[in-house]
ZASERO-847480 format. One record per atom (N, C-alpha, C, O): y, x, z; residue in three letters. Coordinates in steps of 0.05 Angstrom, whole numbers, padded with zeros to 5 digits, always signed. Atoms other than C-alpha are relative to their C-alpha. Layout:
YXZALA;...
! end
This chain:
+00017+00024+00004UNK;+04025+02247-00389UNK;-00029+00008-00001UNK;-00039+00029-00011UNK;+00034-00017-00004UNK;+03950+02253-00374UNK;-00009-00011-00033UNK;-00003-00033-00043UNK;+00022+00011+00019UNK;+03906+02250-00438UNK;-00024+00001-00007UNK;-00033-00003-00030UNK;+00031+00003+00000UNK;+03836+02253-00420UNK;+00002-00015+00039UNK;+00016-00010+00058UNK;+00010+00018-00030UNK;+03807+02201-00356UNK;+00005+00021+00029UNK;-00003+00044+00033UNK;+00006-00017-00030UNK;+03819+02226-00285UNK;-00007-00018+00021UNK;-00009-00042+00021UNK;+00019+00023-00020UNK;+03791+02203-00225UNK;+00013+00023+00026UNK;+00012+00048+00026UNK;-00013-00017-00031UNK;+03829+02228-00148UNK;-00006-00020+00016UNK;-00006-00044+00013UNK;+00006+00009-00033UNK;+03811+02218-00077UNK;+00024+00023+00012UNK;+00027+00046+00004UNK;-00017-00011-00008UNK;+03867+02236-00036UNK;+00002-00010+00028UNK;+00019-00028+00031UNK;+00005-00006-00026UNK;+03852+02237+00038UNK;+00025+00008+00013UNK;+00028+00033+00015UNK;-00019-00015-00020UNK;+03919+02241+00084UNK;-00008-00009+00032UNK;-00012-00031+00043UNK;+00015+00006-00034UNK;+03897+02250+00158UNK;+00022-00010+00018UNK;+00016-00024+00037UNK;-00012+00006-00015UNK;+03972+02243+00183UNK;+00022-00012-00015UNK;+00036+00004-00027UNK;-00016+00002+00017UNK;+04014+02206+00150UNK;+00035-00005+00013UNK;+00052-00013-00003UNK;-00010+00017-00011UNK;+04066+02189+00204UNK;+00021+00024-00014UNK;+00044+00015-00018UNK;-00025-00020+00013UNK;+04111+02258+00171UNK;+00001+00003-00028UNK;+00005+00024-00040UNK;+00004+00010+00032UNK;+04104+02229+00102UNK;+00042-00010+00000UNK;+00055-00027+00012UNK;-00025+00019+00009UNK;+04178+02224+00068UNK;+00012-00006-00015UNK;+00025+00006-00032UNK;+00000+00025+00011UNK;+04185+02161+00050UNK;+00024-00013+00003UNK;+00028-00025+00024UNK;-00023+00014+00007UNK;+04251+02134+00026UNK;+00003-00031+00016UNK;-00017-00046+00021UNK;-00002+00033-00008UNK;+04279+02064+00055UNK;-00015-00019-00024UNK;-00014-00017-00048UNK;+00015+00010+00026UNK;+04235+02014+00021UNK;+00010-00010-00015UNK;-00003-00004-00035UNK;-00014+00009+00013UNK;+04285+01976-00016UNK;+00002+00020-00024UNK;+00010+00008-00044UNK;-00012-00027+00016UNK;+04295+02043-00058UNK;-00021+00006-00014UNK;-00020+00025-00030UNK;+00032-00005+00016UNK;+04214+02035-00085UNK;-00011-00009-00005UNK;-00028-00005-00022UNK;+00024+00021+00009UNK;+04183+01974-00075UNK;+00017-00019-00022UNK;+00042-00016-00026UNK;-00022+00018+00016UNK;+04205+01918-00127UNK;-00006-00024+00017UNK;-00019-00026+00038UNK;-00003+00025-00023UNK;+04217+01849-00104UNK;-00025-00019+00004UNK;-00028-00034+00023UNK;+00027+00006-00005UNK;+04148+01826-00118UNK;-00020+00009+00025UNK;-00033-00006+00040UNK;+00008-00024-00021UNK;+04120+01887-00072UNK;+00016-00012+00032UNK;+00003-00016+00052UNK;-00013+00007-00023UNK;+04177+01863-00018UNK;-00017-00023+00002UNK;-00029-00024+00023UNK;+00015+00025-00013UNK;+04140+01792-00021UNK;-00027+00003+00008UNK;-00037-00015+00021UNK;+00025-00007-00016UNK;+04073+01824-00002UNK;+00004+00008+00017UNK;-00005-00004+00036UNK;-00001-00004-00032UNK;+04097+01864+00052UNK;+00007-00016+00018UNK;+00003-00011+00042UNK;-00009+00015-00028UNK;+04130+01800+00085UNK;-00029-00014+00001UNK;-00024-00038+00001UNK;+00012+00020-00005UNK;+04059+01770+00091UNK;-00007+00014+00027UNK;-00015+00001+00045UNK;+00006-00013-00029UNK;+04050+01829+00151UNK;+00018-00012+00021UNK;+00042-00007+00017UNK;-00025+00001-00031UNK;+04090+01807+00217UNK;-00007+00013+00013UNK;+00010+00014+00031UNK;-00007-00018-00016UNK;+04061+01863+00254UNK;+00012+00027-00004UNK;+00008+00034-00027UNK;-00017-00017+00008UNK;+04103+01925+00257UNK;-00027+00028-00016UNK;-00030+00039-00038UNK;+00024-00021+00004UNK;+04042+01973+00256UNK;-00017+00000-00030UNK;-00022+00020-00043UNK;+00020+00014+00024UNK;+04000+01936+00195UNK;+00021+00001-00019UNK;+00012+00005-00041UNK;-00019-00005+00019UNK;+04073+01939+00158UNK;+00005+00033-00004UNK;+00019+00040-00023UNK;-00010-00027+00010UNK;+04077+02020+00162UNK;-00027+00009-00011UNK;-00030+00023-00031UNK;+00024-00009+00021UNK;+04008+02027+00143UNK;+00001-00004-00024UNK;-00003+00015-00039UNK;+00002+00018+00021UNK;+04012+01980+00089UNK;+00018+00016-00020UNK;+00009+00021-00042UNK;-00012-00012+00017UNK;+04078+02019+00062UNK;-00008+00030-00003UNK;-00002+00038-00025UNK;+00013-00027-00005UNK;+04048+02090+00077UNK;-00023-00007-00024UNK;-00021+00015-00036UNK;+00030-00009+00010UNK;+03985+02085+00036UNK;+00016-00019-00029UNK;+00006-00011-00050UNK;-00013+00002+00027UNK;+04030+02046-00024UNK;+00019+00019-00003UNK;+00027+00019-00026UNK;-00020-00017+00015UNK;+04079+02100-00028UNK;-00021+00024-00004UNK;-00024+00032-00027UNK;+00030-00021+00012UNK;+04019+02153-00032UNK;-00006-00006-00031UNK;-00004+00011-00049UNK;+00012+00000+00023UNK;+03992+02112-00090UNK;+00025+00005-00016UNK;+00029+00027-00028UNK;-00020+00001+00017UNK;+04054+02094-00122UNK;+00012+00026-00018UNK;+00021+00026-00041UNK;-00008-00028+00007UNK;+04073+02170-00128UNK;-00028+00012-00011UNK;-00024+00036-00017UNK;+00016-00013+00011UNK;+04009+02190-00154UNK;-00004-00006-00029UNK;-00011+00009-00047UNK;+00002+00013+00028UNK;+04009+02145-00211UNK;+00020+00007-00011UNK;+00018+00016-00034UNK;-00021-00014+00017UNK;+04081+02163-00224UNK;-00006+00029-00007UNK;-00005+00036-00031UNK;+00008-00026+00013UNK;+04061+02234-00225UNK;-00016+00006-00016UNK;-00019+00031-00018UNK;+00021+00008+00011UNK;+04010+02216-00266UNK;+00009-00004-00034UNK;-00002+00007-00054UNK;-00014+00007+00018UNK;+04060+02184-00316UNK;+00015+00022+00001UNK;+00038+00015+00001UNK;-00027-00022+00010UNK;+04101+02243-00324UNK;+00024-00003+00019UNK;+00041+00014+00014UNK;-00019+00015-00008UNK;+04152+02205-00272UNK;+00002-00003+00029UNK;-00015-00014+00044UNK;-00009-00003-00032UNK;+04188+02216-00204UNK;+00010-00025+00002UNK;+00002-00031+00025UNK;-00005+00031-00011UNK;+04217+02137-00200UNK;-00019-00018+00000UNK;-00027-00030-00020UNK;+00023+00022-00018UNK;+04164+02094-00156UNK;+00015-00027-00005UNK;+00001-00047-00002UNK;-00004+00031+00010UNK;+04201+02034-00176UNK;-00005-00008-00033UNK;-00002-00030-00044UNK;+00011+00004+00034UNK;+04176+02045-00255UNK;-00023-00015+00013UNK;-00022-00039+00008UNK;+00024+00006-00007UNK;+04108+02033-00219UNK;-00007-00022+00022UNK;+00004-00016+00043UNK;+00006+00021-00004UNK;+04082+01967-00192UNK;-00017-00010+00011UNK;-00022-00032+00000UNK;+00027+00018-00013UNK;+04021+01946-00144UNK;+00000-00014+00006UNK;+00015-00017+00025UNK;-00001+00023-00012UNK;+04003+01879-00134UNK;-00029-00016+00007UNK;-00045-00021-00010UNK;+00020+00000-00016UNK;+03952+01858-00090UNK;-00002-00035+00003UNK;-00022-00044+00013UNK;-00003+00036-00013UNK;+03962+01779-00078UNK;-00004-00016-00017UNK;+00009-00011-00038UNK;-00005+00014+00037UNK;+03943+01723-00132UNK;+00017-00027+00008UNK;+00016-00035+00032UNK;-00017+00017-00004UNK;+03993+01665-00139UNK;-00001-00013+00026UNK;+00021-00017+00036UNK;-00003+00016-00008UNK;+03963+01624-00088UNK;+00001+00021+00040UNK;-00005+00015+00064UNK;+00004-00026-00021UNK;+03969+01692-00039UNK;-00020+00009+00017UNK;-00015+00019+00038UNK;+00019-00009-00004UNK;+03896+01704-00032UNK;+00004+00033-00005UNK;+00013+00039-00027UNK;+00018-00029+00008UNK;+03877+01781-00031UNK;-00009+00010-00021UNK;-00033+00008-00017UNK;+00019-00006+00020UNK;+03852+01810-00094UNK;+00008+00022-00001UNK;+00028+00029+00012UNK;-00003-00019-00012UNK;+03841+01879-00111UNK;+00021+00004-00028UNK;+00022-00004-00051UNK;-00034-00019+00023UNK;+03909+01920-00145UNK;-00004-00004-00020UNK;-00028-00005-00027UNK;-00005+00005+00016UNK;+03930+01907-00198UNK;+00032+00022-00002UNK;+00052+00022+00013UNK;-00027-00018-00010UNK;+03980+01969-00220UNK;+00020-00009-00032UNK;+00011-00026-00048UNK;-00023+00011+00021UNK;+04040+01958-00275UNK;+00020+00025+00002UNK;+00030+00031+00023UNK;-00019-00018-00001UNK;+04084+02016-00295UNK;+00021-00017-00027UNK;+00011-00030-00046UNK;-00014+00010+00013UNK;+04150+01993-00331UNK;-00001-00029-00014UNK;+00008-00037-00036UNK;+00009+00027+00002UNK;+04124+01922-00324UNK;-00017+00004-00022UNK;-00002+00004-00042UNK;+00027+00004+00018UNK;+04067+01923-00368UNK;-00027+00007+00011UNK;-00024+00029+00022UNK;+00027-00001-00006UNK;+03990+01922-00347UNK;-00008+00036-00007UNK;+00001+00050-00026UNK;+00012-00031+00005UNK;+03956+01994-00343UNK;-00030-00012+00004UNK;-00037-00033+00015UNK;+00025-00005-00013UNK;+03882+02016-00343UNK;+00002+00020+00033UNK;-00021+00025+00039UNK;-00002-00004-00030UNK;+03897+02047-00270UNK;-00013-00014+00015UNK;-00001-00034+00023UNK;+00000+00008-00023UNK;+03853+02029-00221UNK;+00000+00016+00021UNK;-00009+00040+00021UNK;-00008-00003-00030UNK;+03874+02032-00146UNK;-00019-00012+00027UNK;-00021-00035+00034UNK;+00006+00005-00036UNK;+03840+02032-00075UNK;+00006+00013+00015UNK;+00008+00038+00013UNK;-00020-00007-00020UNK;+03871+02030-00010UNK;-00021-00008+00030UNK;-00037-00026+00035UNK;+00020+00005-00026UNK;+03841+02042+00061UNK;+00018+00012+00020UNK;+00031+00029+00007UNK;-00016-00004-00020UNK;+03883+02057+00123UNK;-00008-00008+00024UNK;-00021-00029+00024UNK;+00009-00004-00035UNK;+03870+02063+00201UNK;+00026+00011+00010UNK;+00041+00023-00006UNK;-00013-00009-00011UNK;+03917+02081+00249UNK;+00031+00026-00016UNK;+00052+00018-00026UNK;-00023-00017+00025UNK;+03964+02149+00210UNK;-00012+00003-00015UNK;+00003+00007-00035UNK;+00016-00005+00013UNK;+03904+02159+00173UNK;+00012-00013-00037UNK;+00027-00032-00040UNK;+00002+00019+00023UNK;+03906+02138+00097UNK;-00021+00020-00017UNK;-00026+00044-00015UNK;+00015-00006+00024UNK;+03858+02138+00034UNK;+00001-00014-00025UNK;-00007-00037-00030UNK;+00003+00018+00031UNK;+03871+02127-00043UNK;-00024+00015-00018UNK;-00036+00037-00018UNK;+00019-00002+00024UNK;+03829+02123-00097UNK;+00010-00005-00026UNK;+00012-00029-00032UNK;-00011+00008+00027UNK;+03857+02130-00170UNK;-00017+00001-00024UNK;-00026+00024-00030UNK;+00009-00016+00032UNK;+03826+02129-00240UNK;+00022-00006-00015UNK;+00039-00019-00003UNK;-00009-00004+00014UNK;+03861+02133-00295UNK;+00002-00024-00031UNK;+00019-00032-00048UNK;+00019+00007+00029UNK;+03807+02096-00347UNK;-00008-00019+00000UNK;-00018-00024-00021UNK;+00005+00028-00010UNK;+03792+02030-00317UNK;-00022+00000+00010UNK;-00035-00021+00011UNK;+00024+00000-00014UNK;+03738+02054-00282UNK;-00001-00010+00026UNK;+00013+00003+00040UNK;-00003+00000-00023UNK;+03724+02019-00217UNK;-00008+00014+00025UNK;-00031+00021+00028UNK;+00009-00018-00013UNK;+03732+02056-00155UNK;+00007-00012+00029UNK;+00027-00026+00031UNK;-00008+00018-00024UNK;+03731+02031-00078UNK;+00005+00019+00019UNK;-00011+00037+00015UNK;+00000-00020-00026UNK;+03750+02074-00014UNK;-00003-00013+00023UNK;-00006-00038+00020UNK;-00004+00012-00019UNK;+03750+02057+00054UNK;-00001+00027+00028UNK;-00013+00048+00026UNK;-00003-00016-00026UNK;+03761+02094+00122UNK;-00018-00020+00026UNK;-00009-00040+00037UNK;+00020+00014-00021UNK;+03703+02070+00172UNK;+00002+00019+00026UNK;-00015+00035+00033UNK;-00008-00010-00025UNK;+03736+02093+00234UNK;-00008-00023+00028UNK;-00005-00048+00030UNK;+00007+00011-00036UNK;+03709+02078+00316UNK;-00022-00026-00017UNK;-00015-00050-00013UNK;+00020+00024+00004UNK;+03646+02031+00283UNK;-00017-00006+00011UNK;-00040+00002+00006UNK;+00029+00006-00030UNK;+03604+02008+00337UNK;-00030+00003-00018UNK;-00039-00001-00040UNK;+00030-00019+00010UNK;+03534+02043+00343UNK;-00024-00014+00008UNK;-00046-00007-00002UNK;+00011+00012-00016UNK;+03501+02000+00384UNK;-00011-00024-00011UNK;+00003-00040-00024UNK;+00018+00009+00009UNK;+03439+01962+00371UNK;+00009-00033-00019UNK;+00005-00039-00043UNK;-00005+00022+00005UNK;+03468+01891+00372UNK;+00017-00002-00029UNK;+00012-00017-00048UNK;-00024-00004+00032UNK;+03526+01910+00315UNK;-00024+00006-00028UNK;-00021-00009-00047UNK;+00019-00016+00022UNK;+03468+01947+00264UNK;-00014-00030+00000UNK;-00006-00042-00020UNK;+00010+00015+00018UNK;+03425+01882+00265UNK;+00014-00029-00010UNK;+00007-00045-00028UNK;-00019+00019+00016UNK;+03479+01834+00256UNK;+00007+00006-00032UNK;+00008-00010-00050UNK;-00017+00004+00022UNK;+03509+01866+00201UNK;-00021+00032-00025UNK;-00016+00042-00047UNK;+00017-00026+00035UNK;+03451+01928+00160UNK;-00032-00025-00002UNK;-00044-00043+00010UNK;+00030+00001+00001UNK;+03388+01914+00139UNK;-00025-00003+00005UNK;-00021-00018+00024UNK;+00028-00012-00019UNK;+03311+01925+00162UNK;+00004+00029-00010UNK;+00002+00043+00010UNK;+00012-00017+00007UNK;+03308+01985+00126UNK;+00040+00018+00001UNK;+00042+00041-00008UNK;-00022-00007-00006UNK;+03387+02001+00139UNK;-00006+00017+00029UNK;-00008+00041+00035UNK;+00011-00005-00028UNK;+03370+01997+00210UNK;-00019+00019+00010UNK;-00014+00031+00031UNK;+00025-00016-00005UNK;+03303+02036+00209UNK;+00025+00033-00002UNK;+00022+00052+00013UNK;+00002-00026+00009UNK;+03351+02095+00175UNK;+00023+00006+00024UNK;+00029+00029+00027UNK;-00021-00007-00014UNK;+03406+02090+00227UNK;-00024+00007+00030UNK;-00014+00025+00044UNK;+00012-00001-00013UNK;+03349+02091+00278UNK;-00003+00028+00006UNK;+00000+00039+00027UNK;+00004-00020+00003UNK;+03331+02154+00252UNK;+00031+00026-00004UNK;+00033+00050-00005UNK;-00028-00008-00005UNK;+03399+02177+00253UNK;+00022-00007+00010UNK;+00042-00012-00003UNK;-00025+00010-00022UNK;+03442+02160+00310UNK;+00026+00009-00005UNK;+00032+00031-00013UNK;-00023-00016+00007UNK;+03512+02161+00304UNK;+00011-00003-00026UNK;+00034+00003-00032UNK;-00012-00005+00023UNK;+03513+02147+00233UNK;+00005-00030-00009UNK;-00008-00035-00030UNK;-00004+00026+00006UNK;+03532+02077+00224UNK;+00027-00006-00019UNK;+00029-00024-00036UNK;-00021+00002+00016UNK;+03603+02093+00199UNK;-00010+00005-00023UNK;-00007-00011-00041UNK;+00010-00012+00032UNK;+03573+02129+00141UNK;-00013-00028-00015UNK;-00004-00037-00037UNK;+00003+00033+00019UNK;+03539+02059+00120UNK;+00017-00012-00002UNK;+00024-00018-00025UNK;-00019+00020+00007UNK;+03593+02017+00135UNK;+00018+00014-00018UNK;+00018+00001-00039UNK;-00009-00002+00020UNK;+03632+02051+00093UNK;+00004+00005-00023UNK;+00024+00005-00037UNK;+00011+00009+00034UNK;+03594+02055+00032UNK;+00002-00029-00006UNK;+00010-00038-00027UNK;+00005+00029+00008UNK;+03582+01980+00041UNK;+00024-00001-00016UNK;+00024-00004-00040UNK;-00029+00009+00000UNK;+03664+01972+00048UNK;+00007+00009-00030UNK;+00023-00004-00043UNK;-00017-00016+00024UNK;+03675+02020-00015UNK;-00012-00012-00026UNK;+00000-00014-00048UNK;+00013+00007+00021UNK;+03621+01993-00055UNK;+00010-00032-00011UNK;+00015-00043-00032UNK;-00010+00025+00015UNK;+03641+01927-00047UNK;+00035-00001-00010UNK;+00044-00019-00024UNK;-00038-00003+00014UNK;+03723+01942-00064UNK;-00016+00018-00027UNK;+00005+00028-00035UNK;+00009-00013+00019UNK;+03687+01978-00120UNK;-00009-00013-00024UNK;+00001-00008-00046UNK;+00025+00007+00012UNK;+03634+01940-00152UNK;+00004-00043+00005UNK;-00015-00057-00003UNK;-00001+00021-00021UNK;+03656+01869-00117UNK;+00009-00027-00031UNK;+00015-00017-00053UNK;-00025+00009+00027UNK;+03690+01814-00173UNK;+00011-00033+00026UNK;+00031-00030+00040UNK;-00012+00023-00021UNK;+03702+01739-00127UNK;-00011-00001+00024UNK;+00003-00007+00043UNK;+00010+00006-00020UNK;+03646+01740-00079UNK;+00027+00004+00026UNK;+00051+00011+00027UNK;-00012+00002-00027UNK;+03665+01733-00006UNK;-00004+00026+00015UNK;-00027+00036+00014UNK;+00021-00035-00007UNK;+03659+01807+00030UNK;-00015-00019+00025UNK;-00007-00037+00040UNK;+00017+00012-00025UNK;+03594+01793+00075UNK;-00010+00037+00001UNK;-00014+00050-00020UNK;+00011-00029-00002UNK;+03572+01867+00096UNK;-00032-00001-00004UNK;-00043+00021-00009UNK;+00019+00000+00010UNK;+03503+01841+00085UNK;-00005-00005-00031UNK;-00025+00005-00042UNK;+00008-00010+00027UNK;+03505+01834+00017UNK;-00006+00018-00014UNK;-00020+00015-00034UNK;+00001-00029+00010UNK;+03510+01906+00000UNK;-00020+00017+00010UNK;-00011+00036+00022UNK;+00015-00013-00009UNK;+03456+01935+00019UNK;-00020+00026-00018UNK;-00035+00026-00037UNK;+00008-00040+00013UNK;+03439+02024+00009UNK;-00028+00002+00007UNK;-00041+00002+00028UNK;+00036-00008+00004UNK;+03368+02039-00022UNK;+00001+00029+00005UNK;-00019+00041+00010UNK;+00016-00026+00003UNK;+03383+02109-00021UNK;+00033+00009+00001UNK;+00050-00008-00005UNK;-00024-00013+00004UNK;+03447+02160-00016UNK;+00001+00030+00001UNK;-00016+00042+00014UNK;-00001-00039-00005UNK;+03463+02238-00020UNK;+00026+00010+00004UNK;+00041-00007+00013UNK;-00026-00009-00003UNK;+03525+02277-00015UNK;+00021-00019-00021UNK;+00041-00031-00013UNK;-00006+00006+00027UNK;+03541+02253-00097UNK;-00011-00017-00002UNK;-00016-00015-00026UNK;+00012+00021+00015UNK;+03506+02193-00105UNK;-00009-00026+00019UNK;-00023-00023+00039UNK;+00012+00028-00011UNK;+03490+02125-00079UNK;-00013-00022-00013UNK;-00003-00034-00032UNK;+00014+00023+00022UNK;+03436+02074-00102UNK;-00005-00030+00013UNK;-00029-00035+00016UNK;-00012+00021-00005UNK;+03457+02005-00077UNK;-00011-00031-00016UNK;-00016-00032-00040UNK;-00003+00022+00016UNK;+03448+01929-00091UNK;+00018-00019+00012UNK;+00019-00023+00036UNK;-00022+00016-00012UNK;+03505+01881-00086UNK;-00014-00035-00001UNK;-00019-00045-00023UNK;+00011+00026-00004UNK;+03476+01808-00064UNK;-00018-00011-00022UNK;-00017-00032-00035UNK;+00034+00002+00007UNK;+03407+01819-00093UNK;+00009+00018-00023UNK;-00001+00040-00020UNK;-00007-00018+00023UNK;+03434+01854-00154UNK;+00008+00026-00001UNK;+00031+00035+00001UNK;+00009-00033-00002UNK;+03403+01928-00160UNK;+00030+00009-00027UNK;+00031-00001-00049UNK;-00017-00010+00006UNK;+03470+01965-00184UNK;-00013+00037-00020UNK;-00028+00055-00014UNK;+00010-00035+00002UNK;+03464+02031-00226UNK;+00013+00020+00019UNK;+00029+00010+00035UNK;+00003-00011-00018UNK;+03469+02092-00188UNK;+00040+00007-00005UNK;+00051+00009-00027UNK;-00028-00007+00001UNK;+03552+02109-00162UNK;+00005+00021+00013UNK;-00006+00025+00034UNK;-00008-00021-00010UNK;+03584+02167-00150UNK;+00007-00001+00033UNK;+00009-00022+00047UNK;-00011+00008-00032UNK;+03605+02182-00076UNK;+00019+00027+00000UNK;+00014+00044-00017UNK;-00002-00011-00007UNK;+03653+02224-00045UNK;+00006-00008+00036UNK;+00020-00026+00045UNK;+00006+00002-00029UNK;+03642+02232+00033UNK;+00014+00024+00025UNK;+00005+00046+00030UNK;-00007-00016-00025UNK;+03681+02259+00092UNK;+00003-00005+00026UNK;+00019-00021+00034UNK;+00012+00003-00030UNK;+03658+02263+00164UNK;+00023+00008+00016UNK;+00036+00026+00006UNK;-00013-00008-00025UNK;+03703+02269+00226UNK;-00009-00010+00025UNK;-00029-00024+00028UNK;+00013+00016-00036UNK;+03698+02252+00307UNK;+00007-00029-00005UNK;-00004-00045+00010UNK;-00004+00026-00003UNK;+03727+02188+00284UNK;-00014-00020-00010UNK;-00017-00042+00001UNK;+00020+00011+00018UNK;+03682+02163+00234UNK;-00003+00023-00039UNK;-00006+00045-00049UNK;+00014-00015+00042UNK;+03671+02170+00148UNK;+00031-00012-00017UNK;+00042-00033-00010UNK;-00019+00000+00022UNK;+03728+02170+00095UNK;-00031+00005-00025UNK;-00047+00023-00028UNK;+00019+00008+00030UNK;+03684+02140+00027UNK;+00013-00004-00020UNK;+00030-00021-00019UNK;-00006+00016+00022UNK;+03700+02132-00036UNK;-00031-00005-00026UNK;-00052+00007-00030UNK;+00034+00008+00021UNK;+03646+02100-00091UNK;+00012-00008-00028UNK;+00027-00028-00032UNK;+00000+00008+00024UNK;+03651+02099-00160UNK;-00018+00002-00021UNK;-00040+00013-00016UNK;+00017+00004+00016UNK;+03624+02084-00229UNK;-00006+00032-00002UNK;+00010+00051+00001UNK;+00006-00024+00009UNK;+03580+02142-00249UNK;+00007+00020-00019UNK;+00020+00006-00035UNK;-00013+00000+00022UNK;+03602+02188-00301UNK;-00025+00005-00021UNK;-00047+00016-00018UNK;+00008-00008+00023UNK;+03579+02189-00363UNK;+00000+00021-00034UNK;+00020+00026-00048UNK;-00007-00015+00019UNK;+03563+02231-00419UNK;+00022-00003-00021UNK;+00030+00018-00030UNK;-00022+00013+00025UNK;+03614+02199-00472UNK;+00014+00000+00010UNK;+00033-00002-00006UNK;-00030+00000-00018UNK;+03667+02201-00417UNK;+00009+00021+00024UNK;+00014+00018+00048UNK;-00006-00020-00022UNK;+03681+02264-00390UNK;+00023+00001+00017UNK;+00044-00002+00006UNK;-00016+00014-00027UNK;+03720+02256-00318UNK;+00005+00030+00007UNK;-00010+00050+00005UNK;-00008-00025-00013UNK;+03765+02307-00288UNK;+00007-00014+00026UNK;+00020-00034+00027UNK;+00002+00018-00022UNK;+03756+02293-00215UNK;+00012+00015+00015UNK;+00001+00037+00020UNK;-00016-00019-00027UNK;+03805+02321-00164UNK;-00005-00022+00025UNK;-00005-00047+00027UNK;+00010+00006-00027UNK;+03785+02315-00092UNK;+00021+00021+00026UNK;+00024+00045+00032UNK;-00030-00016-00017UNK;+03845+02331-00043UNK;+00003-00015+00029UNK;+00013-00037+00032UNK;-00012-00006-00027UNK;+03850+02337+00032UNK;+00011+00000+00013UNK;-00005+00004+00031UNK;-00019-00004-00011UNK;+03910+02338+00070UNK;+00006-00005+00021UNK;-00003-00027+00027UNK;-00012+00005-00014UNK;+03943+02338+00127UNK;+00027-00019+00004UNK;+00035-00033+00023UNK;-00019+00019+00003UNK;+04000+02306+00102UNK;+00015+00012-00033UNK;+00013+00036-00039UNK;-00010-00008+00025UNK;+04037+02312+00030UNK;+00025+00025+00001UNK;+00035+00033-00020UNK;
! end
C-alpha cells in the first residue's frame, strides 16, 4: 500500500502486444456501459488498452492484482464526458486519472493525493499557418513562428492543461493560453485566469508531443514522481 503521494507518467508507444484478458474478466458492468457508447472497432481497443494500463497501475498501487476491485468512470448520469472518477472496492479514492491515446500509442497519468493531473498525446497536428491562427494566440503564434514544427508541443499543453486544471467549461483550445514553458514547468492562463506555475513532463517523437501537466509540488507535500517509458508492459 503506498504511504506517502505519488505522481506516474507512463508512456506505452505500442500497446497492440499488451496482455489484456477478455474484458468481461476486468471491466464491471458500469465500465461495460461506457465502452458500448464506442461503435467503432478501433476507438473500442484504444479505449480498453489505455483503461487496462490504468486500472493495473492503481491496483498495483493498492497492493492488488484483481482490476475488477478497481473502477473508472468517465460518463455522468446524463452520459456527458467528465473527467475519471476512480473507485477501488466501490468506494471513492483520492486517485486521480488521465487518459490520452492515438493510434497503439497510449498515455496515463496517476496521482495518488488528489492532485490534478492532465496528459495528452498531440500526434500529426497541422503546422500550417491557417490551423495556428484559428486555434493559438498572437503571442502563441509569434513563438511557433520562431519555431517551426512545434505546434504539437502547444497543443498539447493546452489539451493537458485543460484535462488538468479544466472543472465545466467547454474545451475551446483558445482559452488556454502558454505565457511561458521549460522542460519542468509551464506558466499558463485558463480563460483569462493566470494559473500558478505546473509541472510538465514532455516527450518528443517524429509523430508529435506526449504531455503531461500538473499541480506544482510543494514544500508540505513531498511527491515521489516516477516517469516511465515503454515500449510496451
Amino acid at each position: 500500500m503506498i504511504t506517502s503521494p505519488t505522481w506516474i507518467v507512463r508512456y506505452v508507444a505500442d500497446t497492440r502486444r499488451l496482455p489484456i484478458d477478455a474484458q468481461d474478466a476486468w471491466l464491471s458492468a458500469a465500465e461495460e456501459a461506457e465502452l458500448a457508447f464506442f461503435a467503432h472497432e478501433d476507438r473500442r481497443r484504444q479505449w480498453l488498452r489505455a483503461r487496462w494500463i490504468a486500472k493495473r497501475l492503481i491496483a498495483l498501487s493498492s497492493d492488488s492484482t484483481d482490476l475488477r476491485r478497481v473502477e473508472i468512470l468517465s460518463r455522468s448520469t446524463s452520459g456527458l464526458g467528465v473527467a475519471p472518477q476512480v473507485f477501488v472496492d466501490g468506494k471513492p479514492t483520492q486517485y486521480r486519472i488521465s487518459l490520452s491515446h492515438t493510434g497503439s500509442a497510449v498515455l496515463v497519468g496517476m496521482t495518488t493525493d488528489a492532485t490534478s493531473i492532465g496528459v495528452d498525446l498531440a500526434w500529426d497536428v497541422p503546422q500550417d499557418r491557417h490551423f495556428s491562427s484559428a486555434w493559438f494566440s498572437e503571442r502563441e503564434q509569434a513563438w511557433l513562428a520562431e519555431r517551426p514544427g512545434s505546434a504539437s508541443l502547444l497543443w498539447g499543453l493546452k489539451e493537458a492543461i485543460f484535462k488538468s486544471q479544466g472543472d465545466s467549461q467547454t474545451w475551446n483550445p483558445r482559452g488556454v493560453e502558454i505565457e511561458s514553458y521549460g522542460e519542468h514547468e509551464v506558466r499558463c492562463s485558463l480563460f483569462g485566469r493566470r494559473l500558478a506555475p505546473l509541472s510538465t513532463w514532455i516527450r518528443t517523437s517524429s509523430r508529435g508531443t506526449a504531455t503531461a501537466v500538473w499541480q506544482a509540488k510543494t514544500q508540505d507535500a513531498p511527491v515521489t514522481v516516477r516517469q516511465e517509458f515503454s515500449s510496451c508492459l
